[in-house]
C-alpha positions in Angstrom: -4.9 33.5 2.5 -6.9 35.4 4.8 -5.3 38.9 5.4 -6.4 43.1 6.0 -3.3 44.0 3.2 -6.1 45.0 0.6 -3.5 44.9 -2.2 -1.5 41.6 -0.7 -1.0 39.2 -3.3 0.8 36.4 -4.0 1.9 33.6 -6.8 -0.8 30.6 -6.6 -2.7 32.4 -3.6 -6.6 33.1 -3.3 -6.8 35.8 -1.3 -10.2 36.7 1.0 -10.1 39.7 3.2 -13.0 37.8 6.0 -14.1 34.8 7.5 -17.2 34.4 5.1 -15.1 35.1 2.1 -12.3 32.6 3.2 -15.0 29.8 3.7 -16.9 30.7 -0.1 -12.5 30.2 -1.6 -12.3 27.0 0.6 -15.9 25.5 -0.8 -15.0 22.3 1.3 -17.3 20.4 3.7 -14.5 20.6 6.2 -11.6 22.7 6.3 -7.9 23.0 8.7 -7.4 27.2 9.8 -4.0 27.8 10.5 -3.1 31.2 12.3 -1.9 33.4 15.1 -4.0 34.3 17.9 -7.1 36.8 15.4 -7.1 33.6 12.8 -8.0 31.6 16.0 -10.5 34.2 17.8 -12.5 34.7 14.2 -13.0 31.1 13.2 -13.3 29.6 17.3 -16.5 30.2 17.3 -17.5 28.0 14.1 -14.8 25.0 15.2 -15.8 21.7 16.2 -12.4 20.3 16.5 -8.9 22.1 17.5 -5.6 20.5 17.2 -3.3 22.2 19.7 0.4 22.4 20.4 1.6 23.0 23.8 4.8 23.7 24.2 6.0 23.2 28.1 7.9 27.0 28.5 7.0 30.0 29.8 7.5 32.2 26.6 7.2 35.8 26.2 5.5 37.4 23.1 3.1 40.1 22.1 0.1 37.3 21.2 -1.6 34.9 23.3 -5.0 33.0 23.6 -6.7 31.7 26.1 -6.8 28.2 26.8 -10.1 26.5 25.7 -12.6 26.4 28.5 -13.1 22.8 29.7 -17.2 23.7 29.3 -16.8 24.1 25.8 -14.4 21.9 24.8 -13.2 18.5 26.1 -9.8 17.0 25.5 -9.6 13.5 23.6 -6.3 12.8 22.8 -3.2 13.8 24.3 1.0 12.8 22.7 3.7 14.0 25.0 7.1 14.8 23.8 10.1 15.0 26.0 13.0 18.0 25.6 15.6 17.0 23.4 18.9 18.9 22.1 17.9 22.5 23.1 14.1 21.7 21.8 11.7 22.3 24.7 9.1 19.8 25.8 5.8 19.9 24.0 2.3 17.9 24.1 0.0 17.2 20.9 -3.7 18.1 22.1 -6.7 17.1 20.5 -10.4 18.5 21.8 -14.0 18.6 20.3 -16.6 20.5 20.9 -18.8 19.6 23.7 
């Protein structure tokens, strides 16, 4: 768990308080980062891959980020999902790394 509580702990968690010590825990060749919008903007930059949710509302909230730009990243799968009992519709989005 990557995190800025210096005293958060957990049962069964490894805890790293940056990006560097998150990746030493991890010691895999690849690895799946799973956040909210300052997960995303520290490890972006060392992504090849991003698996992305859209979901087709216009939502407010206090976090956002900005789509990937198209001369970074280029879109190579795409699922759709219709809206279904109260559940907005929502796309599955795979891009790489250019």
């Amino acid at each position: 768990v990557l995190t800025r509580a210096p005293g958060w702990s957990a049962d069964g968690a490894e805890v790293a308080h940056d990006v560097e010590g998150a990746l030493r825990l991890a010691n895999a060749p690849s690895l799946s980062v799973i956040g909210g919008a300052e997960i995303h903007r520290l490890f972006l930059p060392l992504a090849d891959r991003i698996e992305l949710t859209e979901v087709h509302i216009d939502a407010e909230g206090d976090a956002s980020i900005a789509y990937p730009d198209s001369r970074e990243w280029r879109e190579t799968a795409r699922e759709a999902h219709g809206a279904d009992a109260g559940r907005p519709a929502y796309s599955f989005v795979t891009l790489r790394r250019i």
